[in-house]
N, C-alpha and C positions, 0 to 999 in steps of 0.2 A: 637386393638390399638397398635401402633409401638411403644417400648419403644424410640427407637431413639428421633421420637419429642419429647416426653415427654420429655427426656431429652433435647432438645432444647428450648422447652418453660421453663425450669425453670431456664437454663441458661439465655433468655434475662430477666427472670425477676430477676432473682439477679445482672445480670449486669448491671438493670435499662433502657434499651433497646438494639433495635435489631443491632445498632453500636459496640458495643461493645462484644457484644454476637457473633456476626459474624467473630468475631478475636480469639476468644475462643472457637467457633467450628469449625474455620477453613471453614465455608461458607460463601457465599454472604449474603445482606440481604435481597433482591428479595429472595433469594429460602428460607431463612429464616421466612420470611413472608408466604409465597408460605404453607411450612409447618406447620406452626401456622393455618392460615385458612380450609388449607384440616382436622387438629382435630377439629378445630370449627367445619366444616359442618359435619363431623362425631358424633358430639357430638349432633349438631344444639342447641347451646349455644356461647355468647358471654365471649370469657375468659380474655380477653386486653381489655383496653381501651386505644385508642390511638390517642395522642395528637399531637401536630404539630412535625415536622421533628428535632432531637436534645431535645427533653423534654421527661422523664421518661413516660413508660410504666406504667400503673395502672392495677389491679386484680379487673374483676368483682367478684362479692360475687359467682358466677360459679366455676371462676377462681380460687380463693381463694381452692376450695373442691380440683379442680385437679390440685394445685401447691402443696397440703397436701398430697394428697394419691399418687400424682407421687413422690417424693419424697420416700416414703415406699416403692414405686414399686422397683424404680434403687436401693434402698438399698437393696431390698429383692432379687433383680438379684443379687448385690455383694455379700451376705453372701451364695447366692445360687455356684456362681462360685466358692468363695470360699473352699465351702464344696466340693466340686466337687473335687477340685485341692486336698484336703485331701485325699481325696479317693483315688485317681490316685495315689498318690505317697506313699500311706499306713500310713499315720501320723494320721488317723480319720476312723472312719467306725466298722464295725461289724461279725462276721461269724458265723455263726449257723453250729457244724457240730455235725450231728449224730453219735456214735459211736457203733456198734455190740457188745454185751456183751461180747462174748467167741472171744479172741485173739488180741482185738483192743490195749488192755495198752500192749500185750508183743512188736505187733509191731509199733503201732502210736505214743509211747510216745514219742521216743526219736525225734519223726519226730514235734508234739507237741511243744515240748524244744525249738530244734530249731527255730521254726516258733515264741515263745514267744519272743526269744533273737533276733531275728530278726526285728519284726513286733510288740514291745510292746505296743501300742500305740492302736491297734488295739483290739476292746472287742471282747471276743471270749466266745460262748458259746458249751459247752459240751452236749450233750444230750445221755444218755446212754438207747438201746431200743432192743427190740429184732425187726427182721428182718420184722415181720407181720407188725409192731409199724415206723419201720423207712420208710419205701414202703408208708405206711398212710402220716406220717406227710412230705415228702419232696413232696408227689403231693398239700397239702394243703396250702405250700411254708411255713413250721413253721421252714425249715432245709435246706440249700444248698446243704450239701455235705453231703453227709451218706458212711458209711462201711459196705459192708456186703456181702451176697452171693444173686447173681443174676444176668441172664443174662444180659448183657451190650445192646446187638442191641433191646431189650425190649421196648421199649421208653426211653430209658437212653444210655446216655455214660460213660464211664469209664477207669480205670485203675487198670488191676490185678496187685495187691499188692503180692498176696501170694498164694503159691498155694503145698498146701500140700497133702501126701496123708494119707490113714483112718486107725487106728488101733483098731482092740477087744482088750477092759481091761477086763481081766479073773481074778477070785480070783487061785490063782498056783493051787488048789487042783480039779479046773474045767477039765476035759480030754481033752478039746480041746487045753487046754494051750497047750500041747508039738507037737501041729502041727509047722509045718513051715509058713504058710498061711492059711488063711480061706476065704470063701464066704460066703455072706448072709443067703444061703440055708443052711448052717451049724447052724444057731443059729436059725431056725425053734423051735425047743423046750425051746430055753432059756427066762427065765424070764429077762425082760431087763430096765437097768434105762437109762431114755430118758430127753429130756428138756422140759419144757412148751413148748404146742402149738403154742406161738408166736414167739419162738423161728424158724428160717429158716432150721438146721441144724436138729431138729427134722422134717420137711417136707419133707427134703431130705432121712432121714434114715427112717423114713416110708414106701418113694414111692420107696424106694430098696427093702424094705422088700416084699410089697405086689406085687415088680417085681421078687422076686425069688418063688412068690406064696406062699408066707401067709404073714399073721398081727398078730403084734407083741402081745402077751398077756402076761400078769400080772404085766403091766409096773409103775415102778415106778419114780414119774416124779420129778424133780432137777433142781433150775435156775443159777448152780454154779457148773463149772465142778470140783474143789476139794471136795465137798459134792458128786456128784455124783460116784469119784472114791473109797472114804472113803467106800460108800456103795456097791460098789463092793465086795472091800478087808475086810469086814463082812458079805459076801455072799448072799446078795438082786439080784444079776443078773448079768447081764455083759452090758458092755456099749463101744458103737460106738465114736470114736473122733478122733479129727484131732490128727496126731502123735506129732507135737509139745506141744499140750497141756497135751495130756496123760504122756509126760516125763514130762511136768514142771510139773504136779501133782501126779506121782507116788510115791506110798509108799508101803509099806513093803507088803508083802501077794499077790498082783498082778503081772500080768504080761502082755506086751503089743505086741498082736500078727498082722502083719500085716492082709489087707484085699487084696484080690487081686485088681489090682493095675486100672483094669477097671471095679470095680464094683461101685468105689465111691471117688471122692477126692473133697479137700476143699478148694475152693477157693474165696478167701476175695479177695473182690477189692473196690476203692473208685471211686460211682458215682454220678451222677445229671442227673436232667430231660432233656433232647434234647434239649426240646423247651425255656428254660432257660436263660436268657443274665446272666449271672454270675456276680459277685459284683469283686471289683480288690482284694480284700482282698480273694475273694474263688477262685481266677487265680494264687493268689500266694501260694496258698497251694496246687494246683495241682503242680505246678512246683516247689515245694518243694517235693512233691511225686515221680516224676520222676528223680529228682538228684539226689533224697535216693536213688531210685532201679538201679540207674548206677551206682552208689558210693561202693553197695554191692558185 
C-alpha cells in the first residue's frame, strides 16, 4: 500500500473533495481520482461516496477504518523520519560499547569524556567483560563496539589502539630479576599468577607458554591486575603483563623485567562485526578513536 495515496485520499477528504485537494497536492483530479480508485481496487472495497461534480465527498463506513489508520500510518512515517534525522545528527540514539577489563579506563576514558561532552544526548552504555564474554555478546548484537585483543581480519574490523609490549613482575629476591630480559622458557619452573579464563590475555600467555614447551603450574588465578601484582610482591609467583599496566601497579618488593620483544605483545584495539551497518552514534566513536591516535 503506497503511503503517497494514502495520503491523497485523506487530503480530499479533509478538503471535502477532490477540487480542492488537487491544489493541495499539487495534482490533477483525473490522476487524483485515478489514485483513489487503484487503493479501492487494491483494497476491493468502496472508500468515497461520490456525489455530483462540486458536492462533498462522503466516507464509506470502509472508508472511515482507512481514513483512521491512514492517518497513524503518515504520522508513524513522521516520527519514524524524525527519529532518523536524531540519529543522523547524534541528538537521540544509543551505544552499547564493550569494554576489556585490563587497560580500557587508562586508555578509553579520556576518549569516553570527550565523546560525552560531545554527543550528550546520546545514551551510552558501558559494558565491562572479559575478552571470552565480549567476542559472545557483540556476535549476539548485545554490543557494537568492543575493546580488546583479537585479530581484526577475523570476521571483525578494527582499530589498533594500543600496542604494548610484555613484562615478568618478579618479587626483587626472584633470581631472574637481575636479568636483562627474559623468555618464556625462563619461567618454566615458576609458580605463576595469571587472570580468569575469560580473561583473552590469560589465552595468550598460555599459548606462549605451552609454545616454549610446557604449561604453566601451580597458578593462581586474579580478575585485577593490582591484586595480581600485590601477590607477586608477597611471593605467590610471578606474573606476565602488559608494561603499562605493570608500572601503573607497581609497588615496593617487585620488579618489572622485559620479555623478549617477539615472544609476546599487547595489543588493544577497538572492533565490530564485518557484517554490521553501524548505528551513527558507534561511527562517531570510531572517528573519535582515530583523532585520538593522530592527536598522540
Amino acid at each position: 500500500m503506497d503511503l503517497k495515496v494514502i495520503r491523497y485520499f485523506i487530503e480530499i477528504v479533509d478538503a471535502g473533495g477532490f477540487g480542492k485537494a488537487s491544489e493541495i497536492v499539487h495534482l490533477t483530479q483525473p490522476a487524483l481520482s485515478k489514485a483513489v480508485r487503484q487503493l479501492e481496487l487494491e483494497l476491493d472495497l468502496i472508500l468515497l461516496e461520490r456525489g455530483k461534480r462540486g458536492t462533498h465527498v462522503k466516507l464509506t463506513p470502509a472508508g472511515e477504518v482507512v481514513y483512521r489508520h491512514g492517518k497513524d500510518l503518515l504520522a508513524g512515517r513522521q516520527r519514524m523520519l524524525a527519529e532518523l534525522t536524531a540519529q543522523r545528527s547524534l541528538t537521540a540514539g544509543e551505544l552499547k560499547l564493550g569494554l576489556a577489563p585490563l587497560g580500557s579506563a587508562e586508555i578509553f576514558a579520556p576518549i569516553i569524556a570527550k565523546y560525552r561532552q560531545q554527543y550528550p544526548q546520546i545514551d551510552m552504555h558501558l559494558l565491562v567483560r572479559g575478552g571470552v564474554e565480549q567476542t559472545a555478546a557483540i556476535q549476539k548484537g548485545e554490543i557494537e563496539l568492543a575493546t580488546g585483543i583479537i585479530e581484526v581480519d577475523d570476521g571483525y574490523e578494527g582499530i589498533r589502539v594500543f600496542n604494548d609490549p610484555m613484562v615478568v613482575v618478579l618479587p626483587k629476591e626472584n633470581p631472574l630479576s637481575t636479568r636483562g630480559v627474559l623468555l618464556f622458557s625462563d619461567l618454566s619452573n615458576e609458580p605463576q599468577v595469571m587472570f580468569e579464563t575469560e580473561y583473552t590475555l590469560y589465552q595468550l600467555v598460555l599459548r606462549a607458554c605451552q609454545h616454549a614447551g610446557f604449561t604453566p603450574k601451580n597458578i593462581t588465578r586474579v580478575s585485577q591486575a593490582d591484586f595480581g601484582i600485590a601477590l607477586v610482591a608477597a611471593g605467590t609467583g610471578v606474573m606476565v603483563l602488559p608494561r603499562s599496566i605493570a608500572r601503573r601497579y607497581s609497588v615496593s618488593g617487585v620488579v618489572n623485567i622485559p620479555l623478549a620483544s617477539d615472544e609476546l605483545r599487547w595489543e588493544l584495539s577497538l572492533f565490530w562485526r564485518k557484517d554490521q551497518v553501524l548505528s551513527f552514534a558507534a561511527q562517531a566513536m570510531i572517528n573519535l578513536v582515530k583523532k585520538h591516535l593522530t592527536q598522540q
